[in-house]
C-alpha positions, 0 to 999 in steps of 0.5 A: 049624666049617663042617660044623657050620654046614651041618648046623644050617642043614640042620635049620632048612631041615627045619624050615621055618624057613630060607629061604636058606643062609649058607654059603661054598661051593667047588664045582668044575665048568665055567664054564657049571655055575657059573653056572647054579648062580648063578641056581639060587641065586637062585631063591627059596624057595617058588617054581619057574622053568623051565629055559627061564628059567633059561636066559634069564637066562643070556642065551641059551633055547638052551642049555635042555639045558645047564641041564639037565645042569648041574643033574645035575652040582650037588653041593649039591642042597638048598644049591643048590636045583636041585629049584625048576628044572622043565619049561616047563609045571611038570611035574616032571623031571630030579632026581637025588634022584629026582622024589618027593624033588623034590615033598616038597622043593617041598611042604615048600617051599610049606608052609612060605613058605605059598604054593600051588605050581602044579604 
């Protein structure tokens, strides 16, 4: 079933060994939501990107907030991985989950591709 499948990908995630989620996802929210999240998706495992950037790739650093906001709204946090979105110079906000749950996510994250995030 599908929540099966999200559930053992789920714990392959914990366990370090998934990268990324095959899932067929129906999330409801705003075309602009949708499409943040899409580049949020994009985003790959064991790294971060700025809202600034995130934005860009939106084709406009203005609607940095935006973002911002459309990142709050995601309701697939991990599945969608809004915790690898931070502020233009790496500090750590803005996470739902609250900003420790984001750092463990981060450093499970780094831990487990190997690579050193620079946070």
């Amino acid at each position: 079933t599908t929540l099966r499948n999200c559930a053992v990908q789920l714990e392959e995630y914990f366990a370090g060994k998934r990268k990324e989620f095959f899932l067929k996802l129906d999330m409801f929210g705003t075309e602009f939501e949708q499409r943040v999240w899409q580049q949020v998706m994009h985003i790959p495992f064991g790294e971060t990107r700025s809202y600034g950037e995130v934005a860009q790739t939106l084709g406009d650093t203005k609607v940095v907030r935006a973002v911002g906001q459309a990142n709050a709204h995601n309701p697939l946090a991990i599945v969608v991985p809004c915790h690898r979105v931070v502020a233009h110079d790496g500090a750590l906000v803005g996470y739902a989950g609250g900003l420790h749950r984001k750092r463990w996510l981060l450093d499970h994250e780094a831990k487990a591709s190997g690579a050193r995030l620079a946070l």
